[in-house]
C-alpha positions as CSV (number, residue, x, y, z in Angstrom):
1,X,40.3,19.7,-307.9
2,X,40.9,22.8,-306.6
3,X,41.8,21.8,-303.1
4,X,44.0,19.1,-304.2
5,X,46.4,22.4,-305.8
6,X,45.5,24.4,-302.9
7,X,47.7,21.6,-300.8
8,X,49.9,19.4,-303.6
9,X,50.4,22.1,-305.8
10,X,50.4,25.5,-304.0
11,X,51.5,24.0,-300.6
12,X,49.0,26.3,-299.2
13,X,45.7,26.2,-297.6
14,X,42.8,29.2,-297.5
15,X,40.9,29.1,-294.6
16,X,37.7,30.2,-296.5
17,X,38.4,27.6,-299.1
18,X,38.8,24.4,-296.6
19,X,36.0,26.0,-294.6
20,X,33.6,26.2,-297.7
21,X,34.6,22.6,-298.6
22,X,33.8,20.9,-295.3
23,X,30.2,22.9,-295.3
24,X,29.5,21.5,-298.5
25,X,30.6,17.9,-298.0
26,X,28.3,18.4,-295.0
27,X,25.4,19.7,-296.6
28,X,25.7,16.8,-299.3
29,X,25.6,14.1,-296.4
30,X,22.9,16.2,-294.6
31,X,20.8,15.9,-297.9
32,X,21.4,12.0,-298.5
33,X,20.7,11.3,-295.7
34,X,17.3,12.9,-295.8
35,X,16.8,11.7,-298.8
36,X,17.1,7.7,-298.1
37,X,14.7,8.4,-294.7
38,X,12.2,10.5,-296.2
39,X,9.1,8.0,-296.9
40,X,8.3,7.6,-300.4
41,X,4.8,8.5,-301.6
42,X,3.0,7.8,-304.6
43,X,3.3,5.7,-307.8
């Protein structure tokens, strides 16, 4: 939400902000990814 005002809004971008975005969106494919090829064990 925010970055859609930080560019259609505002017309401006942070550099911390897009930066902090694309290290999360990373993180969160990082993390799925893990999760789908980590075995499963137990019940």
């Amino acid at each position: 939400y925010l970055t859609y005002l930080e560019v259609y809004v505002i017309e401006a971008l942070c550099a911390w902000c897009v930066a902090s975005a694309v290290i999360i969106t990373v993180l969160a494919i990082v993390a799925a990814v893990a999760i789908r090829v980590a075995p499963q064990h137990g019940a």
